[in-house]
C-alpha positions in Angstrom: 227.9 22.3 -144.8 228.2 25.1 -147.2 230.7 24.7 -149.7 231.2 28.7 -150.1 234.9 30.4 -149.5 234.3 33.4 -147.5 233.0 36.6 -149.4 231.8 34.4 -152.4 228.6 35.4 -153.1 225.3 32.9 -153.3 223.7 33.1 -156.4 220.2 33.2 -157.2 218.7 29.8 -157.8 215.1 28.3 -158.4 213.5 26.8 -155.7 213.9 23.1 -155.5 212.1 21.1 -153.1 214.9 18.6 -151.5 215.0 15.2 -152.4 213.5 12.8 -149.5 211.1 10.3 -150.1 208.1 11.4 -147.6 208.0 15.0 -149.8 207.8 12.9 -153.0 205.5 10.4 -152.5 202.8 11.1 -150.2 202.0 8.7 -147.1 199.0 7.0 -148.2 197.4 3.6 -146.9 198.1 0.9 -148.9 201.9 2.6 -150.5 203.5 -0.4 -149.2 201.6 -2.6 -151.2 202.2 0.0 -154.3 205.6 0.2 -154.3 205.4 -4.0 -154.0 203.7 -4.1 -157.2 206.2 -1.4 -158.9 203.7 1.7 -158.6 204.7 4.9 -157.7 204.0 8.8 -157.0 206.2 10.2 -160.3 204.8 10.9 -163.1 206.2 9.5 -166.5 208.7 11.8 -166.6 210.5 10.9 -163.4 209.4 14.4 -162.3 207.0 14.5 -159.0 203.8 16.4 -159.4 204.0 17.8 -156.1 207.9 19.3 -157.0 207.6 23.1 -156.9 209.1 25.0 -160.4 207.4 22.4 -162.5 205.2 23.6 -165.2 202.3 21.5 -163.9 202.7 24.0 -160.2 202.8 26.9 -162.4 199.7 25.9 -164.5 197.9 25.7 -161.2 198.8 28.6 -160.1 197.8 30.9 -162.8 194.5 28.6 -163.3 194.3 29.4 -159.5 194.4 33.2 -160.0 192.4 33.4 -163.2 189.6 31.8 -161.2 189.8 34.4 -158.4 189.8 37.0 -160.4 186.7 35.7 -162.6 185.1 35.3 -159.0 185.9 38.8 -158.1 184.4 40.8 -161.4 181.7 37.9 -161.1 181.0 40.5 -157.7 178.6 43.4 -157.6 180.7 46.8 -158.0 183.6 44.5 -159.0 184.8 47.7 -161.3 183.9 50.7 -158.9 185.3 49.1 -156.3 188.8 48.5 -158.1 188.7 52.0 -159.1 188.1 53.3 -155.4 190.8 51.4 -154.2 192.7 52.3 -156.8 192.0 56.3 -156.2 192.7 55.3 -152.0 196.2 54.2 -152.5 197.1 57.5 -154.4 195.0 59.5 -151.9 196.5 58.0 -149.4 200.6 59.5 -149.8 199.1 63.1 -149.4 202.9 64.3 -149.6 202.9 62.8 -153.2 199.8 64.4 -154.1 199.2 68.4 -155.5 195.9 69.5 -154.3 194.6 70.2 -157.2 194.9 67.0 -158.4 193.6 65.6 -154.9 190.4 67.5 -155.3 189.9 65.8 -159.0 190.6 62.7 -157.0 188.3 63.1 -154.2 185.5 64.6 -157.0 185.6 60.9 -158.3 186.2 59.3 -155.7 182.6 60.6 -154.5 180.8 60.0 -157.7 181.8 56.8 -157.5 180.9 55.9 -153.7 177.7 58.3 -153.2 174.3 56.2 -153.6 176.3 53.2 -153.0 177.7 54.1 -149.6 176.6 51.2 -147.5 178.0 48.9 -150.0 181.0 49.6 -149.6 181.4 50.6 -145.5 181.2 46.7 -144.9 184.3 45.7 -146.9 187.2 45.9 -145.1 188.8 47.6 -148.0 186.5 49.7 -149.3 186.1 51.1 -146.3 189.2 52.8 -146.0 188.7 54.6 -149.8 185.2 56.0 -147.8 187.2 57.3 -144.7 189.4 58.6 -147.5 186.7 60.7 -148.8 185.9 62.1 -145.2 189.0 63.0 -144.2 189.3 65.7 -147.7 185.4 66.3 -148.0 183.6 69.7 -147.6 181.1 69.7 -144.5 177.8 68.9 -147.1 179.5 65.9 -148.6 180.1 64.8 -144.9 176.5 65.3 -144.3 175.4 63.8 -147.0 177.6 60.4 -146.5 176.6 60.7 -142.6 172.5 60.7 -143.7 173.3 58.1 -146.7 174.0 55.5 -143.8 170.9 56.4 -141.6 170.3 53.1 -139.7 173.3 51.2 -140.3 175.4 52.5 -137.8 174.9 49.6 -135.4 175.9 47.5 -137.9 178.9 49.7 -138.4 179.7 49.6 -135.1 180.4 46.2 -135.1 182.6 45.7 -137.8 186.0 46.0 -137.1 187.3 48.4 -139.8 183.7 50.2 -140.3 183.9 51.4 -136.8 186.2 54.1 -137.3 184.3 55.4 -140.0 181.5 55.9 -137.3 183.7 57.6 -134.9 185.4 60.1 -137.9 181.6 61.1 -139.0 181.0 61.6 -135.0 183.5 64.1 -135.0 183.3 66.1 -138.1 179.5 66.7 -138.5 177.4 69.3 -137.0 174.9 68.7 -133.6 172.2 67.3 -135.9 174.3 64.6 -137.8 175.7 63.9 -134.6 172.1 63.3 -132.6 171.4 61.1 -135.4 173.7 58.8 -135.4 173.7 58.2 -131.6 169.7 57.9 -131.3 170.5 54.8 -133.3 172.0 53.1 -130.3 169.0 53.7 -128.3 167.7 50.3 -127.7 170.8 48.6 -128.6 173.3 49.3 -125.7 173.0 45.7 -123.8 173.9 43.9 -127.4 176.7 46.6 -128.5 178.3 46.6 -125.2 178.5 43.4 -124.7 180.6 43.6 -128.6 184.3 43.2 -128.6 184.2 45.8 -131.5 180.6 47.7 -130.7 181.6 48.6 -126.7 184.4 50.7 -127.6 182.7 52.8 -130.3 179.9 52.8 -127.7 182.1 54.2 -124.9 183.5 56.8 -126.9 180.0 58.3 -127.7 179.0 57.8 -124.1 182.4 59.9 -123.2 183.2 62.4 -125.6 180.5 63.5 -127.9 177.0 62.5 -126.5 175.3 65.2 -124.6 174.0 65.3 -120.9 170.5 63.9 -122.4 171.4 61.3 -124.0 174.1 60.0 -121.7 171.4 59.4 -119.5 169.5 57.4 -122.0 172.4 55.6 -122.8 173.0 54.8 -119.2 168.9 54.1 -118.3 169.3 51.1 -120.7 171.0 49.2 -117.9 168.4 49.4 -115.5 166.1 47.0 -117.4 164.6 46.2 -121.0 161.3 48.4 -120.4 163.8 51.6 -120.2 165.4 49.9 -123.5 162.3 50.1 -125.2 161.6 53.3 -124.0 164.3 54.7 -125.7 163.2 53.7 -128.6 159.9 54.9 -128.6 158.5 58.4 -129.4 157.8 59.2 -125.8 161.4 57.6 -124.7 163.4 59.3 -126.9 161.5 62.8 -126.5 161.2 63.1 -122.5 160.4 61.8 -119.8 157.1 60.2 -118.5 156.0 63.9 -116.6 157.2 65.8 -119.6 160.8 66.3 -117.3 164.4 65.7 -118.9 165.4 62.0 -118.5 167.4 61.1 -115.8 169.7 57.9 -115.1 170.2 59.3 -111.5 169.0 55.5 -110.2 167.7 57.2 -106.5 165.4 59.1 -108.7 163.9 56.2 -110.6 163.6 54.3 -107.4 161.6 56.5 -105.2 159.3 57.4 -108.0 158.6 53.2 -108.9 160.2 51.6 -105.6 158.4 48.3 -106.7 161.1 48.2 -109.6 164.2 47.9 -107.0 164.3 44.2 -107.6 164.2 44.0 -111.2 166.6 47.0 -111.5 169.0 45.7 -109.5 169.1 42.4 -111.1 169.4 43.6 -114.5 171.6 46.5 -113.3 173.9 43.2 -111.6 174.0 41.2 -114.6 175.5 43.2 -116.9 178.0 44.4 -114.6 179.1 41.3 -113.8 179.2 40.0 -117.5 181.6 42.6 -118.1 184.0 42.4 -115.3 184.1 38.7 -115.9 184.7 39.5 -120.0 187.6 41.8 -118.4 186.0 44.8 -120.4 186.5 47.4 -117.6 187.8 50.2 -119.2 184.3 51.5 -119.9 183.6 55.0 -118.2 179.8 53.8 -119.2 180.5 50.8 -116.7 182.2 52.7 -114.1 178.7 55.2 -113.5 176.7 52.1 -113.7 178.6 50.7 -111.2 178.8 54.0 -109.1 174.8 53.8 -109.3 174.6 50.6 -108.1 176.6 51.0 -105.1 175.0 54.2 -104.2 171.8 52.5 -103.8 172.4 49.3 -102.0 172.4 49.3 -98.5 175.7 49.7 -96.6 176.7 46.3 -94.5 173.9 44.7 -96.6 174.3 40.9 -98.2 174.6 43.3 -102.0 176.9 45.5 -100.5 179.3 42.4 -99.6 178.7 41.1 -102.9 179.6 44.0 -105.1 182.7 44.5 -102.7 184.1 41.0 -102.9 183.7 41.5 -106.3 185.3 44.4 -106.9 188.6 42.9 -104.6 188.4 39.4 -106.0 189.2 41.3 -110.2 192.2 39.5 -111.2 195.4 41.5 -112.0 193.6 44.7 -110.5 192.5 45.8 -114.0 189.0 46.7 -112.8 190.6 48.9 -110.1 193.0 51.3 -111.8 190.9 51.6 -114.7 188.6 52.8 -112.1 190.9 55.3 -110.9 190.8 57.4 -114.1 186.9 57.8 -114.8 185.4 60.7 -112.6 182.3 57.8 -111.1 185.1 55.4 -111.1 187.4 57.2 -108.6 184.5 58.6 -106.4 183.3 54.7 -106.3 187.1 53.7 -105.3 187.0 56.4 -102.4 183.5 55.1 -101.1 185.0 51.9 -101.2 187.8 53.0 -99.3 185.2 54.3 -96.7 183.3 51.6 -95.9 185.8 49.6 -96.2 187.5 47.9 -93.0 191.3 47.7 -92.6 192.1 44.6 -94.1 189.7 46.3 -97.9 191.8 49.0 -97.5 194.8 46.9 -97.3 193.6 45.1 -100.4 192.7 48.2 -102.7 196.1 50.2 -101.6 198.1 47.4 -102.5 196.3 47.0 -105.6 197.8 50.6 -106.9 201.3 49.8 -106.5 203.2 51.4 -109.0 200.8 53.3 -110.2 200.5 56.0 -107.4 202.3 58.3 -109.3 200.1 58.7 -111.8 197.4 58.7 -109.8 198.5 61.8 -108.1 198.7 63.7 -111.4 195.4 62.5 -112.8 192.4 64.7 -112.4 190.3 62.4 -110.5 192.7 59.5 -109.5 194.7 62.1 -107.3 191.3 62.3 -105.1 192.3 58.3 -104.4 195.3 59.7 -102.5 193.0 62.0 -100.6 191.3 59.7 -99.3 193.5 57.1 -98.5 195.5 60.0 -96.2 192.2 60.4 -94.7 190.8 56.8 -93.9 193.6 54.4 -93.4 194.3 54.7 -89.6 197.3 52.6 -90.4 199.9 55.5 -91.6 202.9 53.2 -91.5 201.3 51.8 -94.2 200.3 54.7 -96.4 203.6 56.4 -95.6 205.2 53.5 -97.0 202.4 52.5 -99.7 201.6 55.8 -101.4 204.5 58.6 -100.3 207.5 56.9 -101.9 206.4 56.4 -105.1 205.1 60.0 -105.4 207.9 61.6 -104.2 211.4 59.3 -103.9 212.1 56.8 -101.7 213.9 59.0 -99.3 216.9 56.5 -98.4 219.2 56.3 -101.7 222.3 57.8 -101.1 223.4 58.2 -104.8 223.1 61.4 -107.1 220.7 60.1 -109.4 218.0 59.2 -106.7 218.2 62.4 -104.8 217.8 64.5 -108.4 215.0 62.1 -109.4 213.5 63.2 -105.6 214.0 66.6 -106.0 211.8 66.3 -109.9 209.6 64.4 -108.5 208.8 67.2 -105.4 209.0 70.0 -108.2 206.6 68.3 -110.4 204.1 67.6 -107.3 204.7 71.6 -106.0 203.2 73.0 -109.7 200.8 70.5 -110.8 197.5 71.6 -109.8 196.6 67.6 -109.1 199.5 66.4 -107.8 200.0 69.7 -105.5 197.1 68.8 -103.6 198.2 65.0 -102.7 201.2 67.1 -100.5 199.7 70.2 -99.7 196.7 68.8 -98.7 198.3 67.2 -95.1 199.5 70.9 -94.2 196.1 73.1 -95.3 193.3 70.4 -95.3 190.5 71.4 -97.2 191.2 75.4 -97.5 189.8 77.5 -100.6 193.8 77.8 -101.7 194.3 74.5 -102.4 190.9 73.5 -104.0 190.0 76.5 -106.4 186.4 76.0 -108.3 187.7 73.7 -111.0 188.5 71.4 -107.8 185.0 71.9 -106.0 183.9 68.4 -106.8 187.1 67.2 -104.6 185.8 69.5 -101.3 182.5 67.2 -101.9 183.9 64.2 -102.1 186.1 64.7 -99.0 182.7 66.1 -97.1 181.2 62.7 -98.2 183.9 60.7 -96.8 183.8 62.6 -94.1 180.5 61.8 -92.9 180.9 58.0 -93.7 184.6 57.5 -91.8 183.0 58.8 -88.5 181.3 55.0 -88.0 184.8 53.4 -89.6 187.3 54.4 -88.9 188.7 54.8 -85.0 192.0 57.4 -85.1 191.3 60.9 -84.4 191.5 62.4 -87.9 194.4 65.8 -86.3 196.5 62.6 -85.2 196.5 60.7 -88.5 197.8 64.1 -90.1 200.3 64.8 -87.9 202.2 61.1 -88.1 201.5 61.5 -91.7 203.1 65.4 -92.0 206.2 63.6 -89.7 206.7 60.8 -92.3 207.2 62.9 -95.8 208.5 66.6 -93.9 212.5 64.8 -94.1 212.2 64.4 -98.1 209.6 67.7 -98.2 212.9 69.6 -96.3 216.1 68.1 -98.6 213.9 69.1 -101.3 213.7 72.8 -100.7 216.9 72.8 -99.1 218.5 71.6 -102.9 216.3 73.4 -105.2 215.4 76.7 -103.6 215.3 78.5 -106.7 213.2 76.2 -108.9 210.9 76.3 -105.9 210.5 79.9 -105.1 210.3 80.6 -109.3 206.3 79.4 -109.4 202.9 80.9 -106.8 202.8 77.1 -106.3 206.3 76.1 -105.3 206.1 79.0 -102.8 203.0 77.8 -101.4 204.4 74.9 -101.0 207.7 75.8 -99.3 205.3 78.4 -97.0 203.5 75.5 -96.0 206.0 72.8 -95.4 208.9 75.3 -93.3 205.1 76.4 -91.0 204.0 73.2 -90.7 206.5 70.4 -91.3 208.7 68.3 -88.2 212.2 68.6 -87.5 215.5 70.3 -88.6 214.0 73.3 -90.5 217.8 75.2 -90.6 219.0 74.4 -94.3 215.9 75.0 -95.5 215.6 78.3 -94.1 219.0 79.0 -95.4 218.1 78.4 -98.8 215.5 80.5 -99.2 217.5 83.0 -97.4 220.0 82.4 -100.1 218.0 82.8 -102.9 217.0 86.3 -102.0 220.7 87.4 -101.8 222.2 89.8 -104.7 220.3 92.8 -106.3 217.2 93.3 -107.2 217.0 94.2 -111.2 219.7 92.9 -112.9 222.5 95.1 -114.3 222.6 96.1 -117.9 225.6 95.9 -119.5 225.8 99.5 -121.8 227.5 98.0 -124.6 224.9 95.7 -125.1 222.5 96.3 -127.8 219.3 96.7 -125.8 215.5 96.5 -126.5 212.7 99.2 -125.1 212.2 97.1 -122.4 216.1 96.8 -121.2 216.8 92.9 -122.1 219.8 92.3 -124.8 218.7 91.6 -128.2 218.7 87.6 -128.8 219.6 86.9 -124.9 217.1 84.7 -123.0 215.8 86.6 -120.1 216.9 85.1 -116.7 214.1 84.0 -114.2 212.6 87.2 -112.4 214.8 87.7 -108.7 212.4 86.5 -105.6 212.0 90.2 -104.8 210.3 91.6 -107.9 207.0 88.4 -107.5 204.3 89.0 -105.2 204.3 85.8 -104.4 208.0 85.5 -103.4 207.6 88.4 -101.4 204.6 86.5 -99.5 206.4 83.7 -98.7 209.6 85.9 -97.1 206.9 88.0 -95.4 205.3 85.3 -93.7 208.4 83.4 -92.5 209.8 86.5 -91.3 206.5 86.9 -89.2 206.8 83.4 -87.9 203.2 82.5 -89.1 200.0 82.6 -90.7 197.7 85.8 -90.3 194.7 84.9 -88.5 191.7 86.9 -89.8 189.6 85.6 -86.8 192.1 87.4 -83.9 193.4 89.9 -86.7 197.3 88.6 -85.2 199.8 86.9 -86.8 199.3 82.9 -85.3 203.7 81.7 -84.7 204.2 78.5 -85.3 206.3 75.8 -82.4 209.1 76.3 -82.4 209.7 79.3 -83.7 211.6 79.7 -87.4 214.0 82.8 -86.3 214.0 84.0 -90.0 214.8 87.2 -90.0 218.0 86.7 -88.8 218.4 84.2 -91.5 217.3 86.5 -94.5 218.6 89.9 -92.9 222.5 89.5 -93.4 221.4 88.5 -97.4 219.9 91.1 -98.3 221.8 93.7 -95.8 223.6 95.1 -99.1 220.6 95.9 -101.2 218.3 96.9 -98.2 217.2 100.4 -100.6 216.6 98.6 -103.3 213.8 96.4 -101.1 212.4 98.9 -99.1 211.8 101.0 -102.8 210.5 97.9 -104.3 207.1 97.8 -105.4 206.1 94.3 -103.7 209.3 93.6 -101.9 208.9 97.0 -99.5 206.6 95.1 -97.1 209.3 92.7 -96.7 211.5 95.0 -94.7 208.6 97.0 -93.0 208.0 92.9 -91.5 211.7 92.4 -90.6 211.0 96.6 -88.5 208.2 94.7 -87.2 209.9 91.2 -86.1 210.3 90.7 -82.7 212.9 88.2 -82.8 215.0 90.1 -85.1 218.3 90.4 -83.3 219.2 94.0 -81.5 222.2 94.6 -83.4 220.6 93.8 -87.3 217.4 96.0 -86.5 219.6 99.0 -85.5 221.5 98.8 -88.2 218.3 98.4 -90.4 217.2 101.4 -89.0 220.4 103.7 -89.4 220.1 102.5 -92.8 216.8 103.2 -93.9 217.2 106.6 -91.8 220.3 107.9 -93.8 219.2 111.1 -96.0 219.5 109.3 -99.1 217.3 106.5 -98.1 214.6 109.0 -96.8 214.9 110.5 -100.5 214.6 107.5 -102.4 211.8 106.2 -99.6 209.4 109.9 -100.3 210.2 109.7 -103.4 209.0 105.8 -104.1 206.0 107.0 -101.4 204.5 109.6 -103.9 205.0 108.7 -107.5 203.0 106.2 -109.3 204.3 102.3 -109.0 204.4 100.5 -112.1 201.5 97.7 -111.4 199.5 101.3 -110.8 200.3 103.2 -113.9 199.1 100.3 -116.0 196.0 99.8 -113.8 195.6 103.4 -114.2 196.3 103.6 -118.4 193.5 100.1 -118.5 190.7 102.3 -116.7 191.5 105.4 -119.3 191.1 103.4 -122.4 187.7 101.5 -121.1 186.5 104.8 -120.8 187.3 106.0 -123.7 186.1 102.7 -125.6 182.9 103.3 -123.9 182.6 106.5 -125.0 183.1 105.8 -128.5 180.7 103.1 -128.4 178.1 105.4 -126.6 179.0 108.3 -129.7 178.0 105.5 -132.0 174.8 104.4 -130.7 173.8 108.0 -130.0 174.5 108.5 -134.0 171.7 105.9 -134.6 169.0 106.8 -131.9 166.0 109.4 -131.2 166.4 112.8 -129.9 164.7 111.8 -127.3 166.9 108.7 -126.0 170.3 110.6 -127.2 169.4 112.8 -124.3 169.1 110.0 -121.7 172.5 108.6 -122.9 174.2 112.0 -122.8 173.6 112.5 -119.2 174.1 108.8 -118.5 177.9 109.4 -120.8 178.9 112.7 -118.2 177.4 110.8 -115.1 180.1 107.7 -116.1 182.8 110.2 -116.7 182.2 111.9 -113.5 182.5 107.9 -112.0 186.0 107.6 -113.9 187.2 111.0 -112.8 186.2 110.2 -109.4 187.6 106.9 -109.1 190.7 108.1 -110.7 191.0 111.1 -107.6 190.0 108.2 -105.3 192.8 105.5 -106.7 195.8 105.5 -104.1 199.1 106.2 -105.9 202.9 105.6 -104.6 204.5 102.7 -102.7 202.1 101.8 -100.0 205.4 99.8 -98.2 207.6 102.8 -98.4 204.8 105.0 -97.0 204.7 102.0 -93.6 208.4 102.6 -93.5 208.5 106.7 -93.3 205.9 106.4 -90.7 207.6 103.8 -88.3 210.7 105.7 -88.9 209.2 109.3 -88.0 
């Protein structure tokens, strides 16, 4: 027990080992017998030999560290690579450093490492001094370091520190460094990825810097050792046998040498398995051989079985959701997911638990989601598997929960992958979901398609509609809390136009909402005390978000509930949805105050000229709109918004004008330069365009295209 009054301070003391017999006198065989005859473990002294702080430790010690340091000079490089280390570590702070005296640094630094570079990339400390040099080098000194190490970057590869020196160099050369260094993997992709340290480096050439060619001679490797050796000979690593690009499209290689299908698929097999088993399944390398494999087997086949079990059977579901974020990977997950029976499905939904939400924001995981709404017949169980975690679970009663629901909804209405997950149940496969950066998803689901036709049993209009019924109640609280947030984005309005057309049940505080959110005026009122810029915002204020009326899209989405429907291009009608919404007695009575200010809108005109056309609009609100938009005042503003240019058309107008006149100063310059002969041509081609600008300029309609709709129903 410490013998210490409280706040007395411990003072400093040497070590001293404590005083029990089995620390000074060491267990040996035979001590009995010693200690018998009067021997013992001290020397004459009475001091131990083994008792630290004795000058006999201390003379060991520094006898100890003499001998290293002899062994270390003894070295080759001993003194450069004291001074390169020595140059890292003030490198290194580059806070601490002027850069003038970093560049002196790095100018040594490089006299010291260049001719000796492969020296020092395999010491785990000299290594970092070289990555030192990198990082502050000029592009030739990058060079030069990247073509000193021609044919020891497998070797790099390997080593655990020297590996990020491969990937920097990678990076920060030019195409030609950069082809380099990855034709010396050719040959060498069954050893490297099979490398705790190697596959890694491997997969990160294969993913982000290797070109379509040589991905697929990094990926041929897999197929056997005669494409291995391929690679590395002069007609391998140049093209193909019929003078074609390689390809590692596996159907290719098959129908060109079908008696290769066995050996293939055994080598192709094997190293799959090794690294599923070595739990190395983050590879996107992997995932397309894998893909590959699967596209050529047989569906219902003894392989087929094989690879599936296999894919279930991954323990933890590692193999799975790193699947889910690799573009082969996913695809392979939804063909899974097609051939599948119930009880796979079961398995590979359940596998994704917790993670569906980041699934639905990931650029191919979200087309898991897809798929799963399309395939399992079983909505129950994707309305309960996948739904909740993307958007809330629906049934918490406390604040917290519905605000997190409400983010959540937000978050999937703007994010151009996660908007599709939701959207997807109302539209289907329509060119407004899926723009062109999403054309590979309209494939897929095609694909699926095709496949689900001999697996599945539900008709594919049911599934959606149970599925629409089980998220429209959390789809409807949504809009009917945020309003505003939704109708601020093109995307939150698609989605609210989609849900109030196409979800189930109570639809009324929804409606109301929106309603709401059109409600005030239009333009905000400027204050004239207020110190205000050119374009009529107070200096340092932040500008509030735009009212519903003054976005084309927020005008689109009141238009079309107003109308009831969609238009249909095939009928040229408006298509009403069952039952019908009734909105423009909803919206009406909100913006009854400000009804001038919309019909002289630019964009929110052709709201009212659909609330003269709606025929449920109640007797009493359309004769009022009417006397309203009749009055002598209205007409006035309405001919007056009819015939004068909008703002969307004056800056239309002012972009045509200075093309032209671009053109024609770029025309005057070339004409400077060219023959009599050709000036001619371009002089009649110069008044031929300008006749073209003047005409398109006569031809360009001007004024309020609503307000005109409006004087003519009203005449």
């Amino acid at each position: 027990m410490s013998t210490l009054k409280s706040g007395e301070k411990r003072k400093a003391e040497p070590y001293r080992a404590a005083k029990k017999e089995w620390q000074k006198k060491p267990r040996l065989e035979g001590g009995d017998d010693k200690k018998a005859k009067g021997g013992d473990s001290e020397n004459k002294n009475g001091t131990s030999p083994y008792e630290k702080g004795t000058s006999t430790s201390r003379e060991a010690h520094a006898k100890q560290k003499q001998l290293v340091q002899e062994r270390r000079a003894a070295k080759p490089l001993a003194d450069e690579l004291a001074r390169a280390k020595k140059l890292w570590e003030r490198l290194r702070r580059k806070s601490h450093v002027p850069k003038e005296e970093r560049q002196k640094l790095v100018d040594e630094l490089f006299t010291i490492t260049t001719g000796r570079i492969r020296d020092f990339v395999l010491k785990h400390d000299a290594v970092r001094a070289v990555q030192t040099a990198v990082k502050y080098s000029t592009p030739e000194q990058r060079k030069g370091i990247a073509w000193e190490l021609k044919g020891a970057y497998p070797q790099m590869a390997e080593s655990k520190y020297a590996k990020f020196l491969v990937g920097k160099l990678l990076v920060q050369n030019d195409e030609a460094t950069r082809d380099m260094i990855i034709s010396e993997f050719y040959g060498k992709v069954r050893k490297l990825i099979n490398h705790p340290e190697a596959s890694w480096i491997l997969d990160d050439v294969y993913r982000t810097v290797a070109t379509k060619r040589q991905r697929a001679m990094l990926l041929r490797e897999w197929y056997g050792a005669e494409f291995a050796l391929a690679n590395t000979s002069a007609l391998g690593a140049s093209s193909d046998e019929e003078g074609q690009e390689p390809t590692a499209d596996l159907a290719q290689i098959l129908e060109k040498e079908p008696s290769k299908r066995g050996v293939i698929k055994t080598h192709l097999q094997g190293m799959i398995n090794t690294l599923v088993q070595k739990k190395l399944t983050g590879f996107t390398i992997l995932h397309d051989a894998m893909l590959q494999y699967f596209l050529n087997v047989p569906a219902g086949s003894e392989d087929h079985r094989e690879f599936v079990e296999m894919v279930k059977g991954d323990e933890g579901g590692d193999l799975l959701k790193n699947m889910a974020f690799t573009k082969s990977g996913a695809r392979l997950v939804c063909l899974l997911l097609a051939h599948g029976d119930a009880k796979d499905r079961k398995v590979l939904l359940r596998t994704y638990k917790d993670t569906f939400q980041l699934l639905c924001g990931d650029q191919y995981g979200h087309a898991i989601i897809l798929a799963a709404c399309d395939l399992v017949d079983d909505t129950k169980l994707t309305s309960k598997a996948i739904f909740p975690e993307i958007l809330g679970k629906g049934d918490d009663k406390d604040a917290d929960s519905a605000s997190k629901e409400v983010e959540n909804i937000i978050f999937c209405a703007n994010d151009l992958n996660a908007r599709t997950t939701i959207l997807y149940l109302f539209e289907g496969p329509s060119r407004a979901l899926f723009p062109a950066s999403h054309a590979a998803d309209l494939a897929l689901l095609e694909e699926i398609h095709e496949i689900r036709k001999t697996t599945s049993k539900k008709d594919p209009e049911v599934r959606r509609k149970e599925l629409i019924a089980a998220v429209s109640p959390q789809l409807l609280s949504a809009i009917a809390t945020a309003p505003a947030e939704l109708v601020a984005t093109s995307f939150g309005c698609q989605l609210v136009t989609d849900v109030l057309l196409g979800a189930t049940g109570d639809k009324t505080q929804a409606l109301a909402a929106i309603a709401q959110s059109a409600a005030g005026p239009t333009k905000p009122a400027a204050s004239e005390d207020e110190d205000m810029e050119d374009g009529g915002v107070a200096l340092g204020a932040v500008p509030a978000t735009p009212h519903v009326s003054q976005s084309s899209f927020g005008t689109r989405l009141l238009k079309t509930l107003v109308a009831g429907g969609r238009f249909d291009r095939a009928t040229g009608q408006i298509k009403p949805v069952d039952p019908p919404l009734r909105f423009a007695n909803v919206l009406y009575p909100q913006i009854r105050e400000h009804t001038l200010e919309w019909a002289t809108g630019d964009v929110s005109s052709f709201v009212v000229v659909a609330l003269l056309e709606a025929a449920d609009l109640d007797k009493a609100h359309a004769a009022e709109l009417k006397k309203t938009l009749s009055e002598k005042k209205s007409r006035k503003a309405l001919e007056k918004s009819a015939s004068e240019e909008t703002a969307d058309q004056k800056s239309k107008r002012e972009a045509a004008e200075a093309a032209a006149v671009a053109k024609e100063a770029a025309a005057a310059a070339e004409s400077t330069d060219a023959a009599s002969d050709k000036k001619d041509k371009k002089d009649k081609k110069k008044k031929a365009d300008k006749k073209k600008v003047a005409a398109a300029a006569t031809e360009r309609p001007v004024g309020n295209a609503g307000a005109k709709l409006l004087l003519e129903k009203l005449a």
